[in-house]
C-alpha positions as CSV (number, residue, x, y, z in Angstrom):
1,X,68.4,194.0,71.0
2,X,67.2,190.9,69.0
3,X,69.9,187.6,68.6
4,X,69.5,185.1,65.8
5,X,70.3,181.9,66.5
6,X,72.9,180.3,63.1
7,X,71.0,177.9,61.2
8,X,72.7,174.7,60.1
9,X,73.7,174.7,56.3
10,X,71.3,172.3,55.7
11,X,68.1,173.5,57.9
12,X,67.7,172.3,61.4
13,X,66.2,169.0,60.7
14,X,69.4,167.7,59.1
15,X,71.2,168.9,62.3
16,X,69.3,167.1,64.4
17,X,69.8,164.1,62.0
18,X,73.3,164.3,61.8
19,X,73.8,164.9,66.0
20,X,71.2,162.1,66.4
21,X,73.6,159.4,64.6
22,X,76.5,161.0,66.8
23,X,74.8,160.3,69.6
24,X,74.0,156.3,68.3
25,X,77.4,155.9,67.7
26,X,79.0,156.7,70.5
27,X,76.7,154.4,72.2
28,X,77.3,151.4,70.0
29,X,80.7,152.0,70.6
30,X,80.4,152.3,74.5
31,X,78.0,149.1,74.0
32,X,80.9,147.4,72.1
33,X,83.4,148.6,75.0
34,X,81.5,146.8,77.1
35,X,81.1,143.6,75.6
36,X,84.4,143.8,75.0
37,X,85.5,143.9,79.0
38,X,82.6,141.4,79.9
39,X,84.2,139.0,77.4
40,X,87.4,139.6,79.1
41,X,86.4,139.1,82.6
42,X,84.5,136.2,81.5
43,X,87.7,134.3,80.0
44,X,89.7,135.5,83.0
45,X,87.5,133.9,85.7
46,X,86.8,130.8,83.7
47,X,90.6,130.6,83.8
48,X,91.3,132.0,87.7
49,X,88.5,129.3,88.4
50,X,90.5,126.6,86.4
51,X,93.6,127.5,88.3
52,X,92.2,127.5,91.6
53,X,90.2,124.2,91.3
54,X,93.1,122.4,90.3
55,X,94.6,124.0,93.6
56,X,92.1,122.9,95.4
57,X,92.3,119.3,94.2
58,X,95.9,119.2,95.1
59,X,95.5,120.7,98.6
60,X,92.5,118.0,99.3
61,X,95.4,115.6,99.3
62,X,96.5,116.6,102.7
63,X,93.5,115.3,104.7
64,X,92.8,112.6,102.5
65,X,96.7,111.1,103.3
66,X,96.1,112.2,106.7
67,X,93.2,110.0,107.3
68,X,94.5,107.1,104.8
69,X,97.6,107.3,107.8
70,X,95.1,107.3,110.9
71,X,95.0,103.2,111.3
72,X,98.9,103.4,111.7
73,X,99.0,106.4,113.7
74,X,96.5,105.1,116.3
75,X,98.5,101.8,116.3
76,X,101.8,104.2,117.0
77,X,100.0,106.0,119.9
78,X,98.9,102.4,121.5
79,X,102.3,100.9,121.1
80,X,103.2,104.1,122.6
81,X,101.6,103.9,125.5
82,X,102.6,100.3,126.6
83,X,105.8,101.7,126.4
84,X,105.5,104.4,129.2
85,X,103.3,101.6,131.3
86,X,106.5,99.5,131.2
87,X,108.6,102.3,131.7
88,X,106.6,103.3,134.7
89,X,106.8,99.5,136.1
90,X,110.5,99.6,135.6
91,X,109.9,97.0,133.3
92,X,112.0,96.3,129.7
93,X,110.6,98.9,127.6
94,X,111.3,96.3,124.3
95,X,111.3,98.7,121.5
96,X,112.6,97.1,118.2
97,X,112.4,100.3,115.6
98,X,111.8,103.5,115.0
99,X,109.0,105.8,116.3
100,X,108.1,107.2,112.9
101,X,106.6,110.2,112.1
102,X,103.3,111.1,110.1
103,X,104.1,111.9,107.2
104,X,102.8,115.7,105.3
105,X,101.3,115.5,102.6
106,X,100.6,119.5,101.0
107,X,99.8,121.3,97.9
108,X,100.4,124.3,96.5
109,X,98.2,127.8,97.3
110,X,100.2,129.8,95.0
111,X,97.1,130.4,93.0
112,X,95.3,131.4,95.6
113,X,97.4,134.2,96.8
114,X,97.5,135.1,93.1
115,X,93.8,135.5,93.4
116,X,93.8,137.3,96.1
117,X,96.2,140.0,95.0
118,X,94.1,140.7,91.3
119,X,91.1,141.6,90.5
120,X,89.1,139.0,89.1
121,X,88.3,137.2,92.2
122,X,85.5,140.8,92.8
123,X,83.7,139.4,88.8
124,X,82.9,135.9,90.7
125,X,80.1,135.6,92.5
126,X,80.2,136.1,96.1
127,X,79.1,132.7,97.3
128,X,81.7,131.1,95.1
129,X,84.6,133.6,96.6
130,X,83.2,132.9,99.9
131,X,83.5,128.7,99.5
132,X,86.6,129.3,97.8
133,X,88.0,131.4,100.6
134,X,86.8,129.2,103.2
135,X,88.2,126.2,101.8
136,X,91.7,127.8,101.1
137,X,91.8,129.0,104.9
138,X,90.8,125.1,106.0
139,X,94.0,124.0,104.2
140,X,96.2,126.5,105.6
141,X,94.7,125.9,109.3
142,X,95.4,121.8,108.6
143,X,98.7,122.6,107.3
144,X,99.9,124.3,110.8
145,X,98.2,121.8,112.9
146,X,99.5,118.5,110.9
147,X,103.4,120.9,111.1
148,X,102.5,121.1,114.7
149,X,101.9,117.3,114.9
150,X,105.0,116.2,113.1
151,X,107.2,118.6,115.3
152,X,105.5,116.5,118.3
153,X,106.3,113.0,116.9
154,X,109.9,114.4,116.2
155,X,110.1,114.8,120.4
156,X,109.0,111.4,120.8
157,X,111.3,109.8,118.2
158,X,113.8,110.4,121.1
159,X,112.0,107.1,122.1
160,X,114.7,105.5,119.1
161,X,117.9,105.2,121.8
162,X,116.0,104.8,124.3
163,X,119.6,103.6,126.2
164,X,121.1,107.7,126.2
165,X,117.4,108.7,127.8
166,X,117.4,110.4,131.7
167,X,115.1,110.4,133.9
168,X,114.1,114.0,133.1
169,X,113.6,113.2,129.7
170,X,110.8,111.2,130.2
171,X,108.3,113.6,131.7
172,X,109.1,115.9,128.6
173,X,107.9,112.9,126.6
174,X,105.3,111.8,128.4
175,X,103.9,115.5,127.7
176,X,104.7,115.3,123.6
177,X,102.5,111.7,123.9
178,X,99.4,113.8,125.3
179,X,100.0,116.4,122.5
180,X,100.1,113.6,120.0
181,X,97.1,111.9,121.4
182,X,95.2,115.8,121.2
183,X,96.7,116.3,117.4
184,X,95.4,113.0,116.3
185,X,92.0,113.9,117.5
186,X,92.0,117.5,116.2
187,X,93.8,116.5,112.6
188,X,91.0,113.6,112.2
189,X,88.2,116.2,112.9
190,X,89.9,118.4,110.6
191,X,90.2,115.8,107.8
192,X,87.3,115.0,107.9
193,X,85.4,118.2,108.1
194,X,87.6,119.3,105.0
195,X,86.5,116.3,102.8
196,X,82.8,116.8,103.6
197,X,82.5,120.4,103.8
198,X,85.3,122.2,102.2
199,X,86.2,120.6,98.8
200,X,83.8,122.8,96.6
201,X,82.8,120.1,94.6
202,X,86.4,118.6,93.6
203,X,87.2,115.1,94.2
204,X,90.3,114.8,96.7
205,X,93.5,112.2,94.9
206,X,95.0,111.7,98.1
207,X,98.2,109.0,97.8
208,X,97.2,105.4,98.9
209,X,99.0,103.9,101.8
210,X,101.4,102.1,99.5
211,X,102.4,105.3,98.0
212,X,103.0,107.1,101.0
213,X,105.2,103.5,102.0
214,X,106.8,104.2,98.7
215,X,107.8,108.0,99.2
216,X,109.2,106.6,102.6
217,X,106.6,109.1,104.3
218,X,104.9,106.4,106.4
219,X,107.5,103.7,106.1
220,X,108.8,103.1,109.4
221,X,105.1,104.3,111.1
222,X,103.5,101.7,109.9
223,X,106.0,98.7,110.9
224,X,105.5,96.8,114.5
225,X,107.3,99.3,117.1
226,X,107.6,96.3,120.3
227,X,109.1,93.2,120.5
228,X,106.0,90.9,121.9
């Protein structure tokens, strides 16, 4: 038994013609398809990047006021400790005003964790989602430690009545000066680390001391502590 292929109307060299620019078309159209969704992701990560680096700029204000603070804080910590040498002497401890605390300066990582939950962060290149990352998780590990720092100065603003204080008290505050003293050290590190290393080329805009006066962060940090 013999089968016969059908022949095209028009003979088999217009079929193949006519399948031929088929076949072309669909792949112009996938072609366009894809220039389509490479324009897309292009526009969305010039944007995601827009949104994070303004982020970024606004979290680089944290150590930048943290280290603008440093020259009063140290002075704090010295004034500090002339006050638990007199104590220790039985002396008049002569403090005049308020302890202070450092003030917290923070910005926002709301686009970040946007980021994180989409998907265009995976159309950047890795190296730029790996500096981005690291510098996000720098902020959020300064944030707990300066948190951690103020909570400590808030113990030792007991130090303001110093007339209701026990002699209990004083070993509890003796203890929140060493942790201030260790904070300082690990905060400056930090600051500093973060402004060399972790700012992905954005400039930090950290306030000025005056602004921070001005906000009332620093305010009362900065003024003389002891009667000479």
């Amino acid at each position: 038994m013999h089968f016969r292929l059908p022949k095209p109307m028009h003979g088999w060299r217009e079929f193949a013609g006519e399948v031929g620019i088929i076949v072309i078309g669909v792949l112009i159209a996938l072609a366009a398809e894809q220039v389509v969704e490479d324009i897309h992701w292009r526009n969305a990560v010039a944007s995601e990047r827009k949104a994070l680096h303004e982020s970024l700029g606004a979290e680089l204000s944290a150590p930048a006021a943290r280290l603008t603070q440093e020259p009063c804080i140290r002075r704090r910590l010295g004034e500090l400790l002339i006050v638990f040498q007199r104590h220790k002497k039985g002396e008049p401890l002569g403090i005049a005003g308020p302890v202070g605390v450092p003030g917290v300066v923070s910005g926002s990582t709301d686009a970040w964790r946007t980021a994180a939950g989409g998907e265009t962060l995976n159309h950047m290149k890795l190296d730029e989602r790996l500096d981005l990352g690291r510098a996000f998780a720098s902020f959020a590990d300064m944030r707990g430690e300066l948190l951690n720092e103020a909570h400590t100065w808030d113990e030792l603003r007991r130090l303001d009545h110093p007339e209701i204080l026990e002699a209990g008290d004083w070993p509890e505050l003796r203890a929140a000066y060493a942790d201030a003293l260790a904070y300082d050290d690990r905060n400056v590190f930090l600051a500093r680390s973060i402004l060399k290393n972790g700012t992905d080329g954005e400039k930090p805009d950290g306030p000025t001391l005056d602004e921070l006066r001005a906000k009332g962060s620093v305010h009362s940090l900065c003024e003389p502590l002891l009667r000479h």
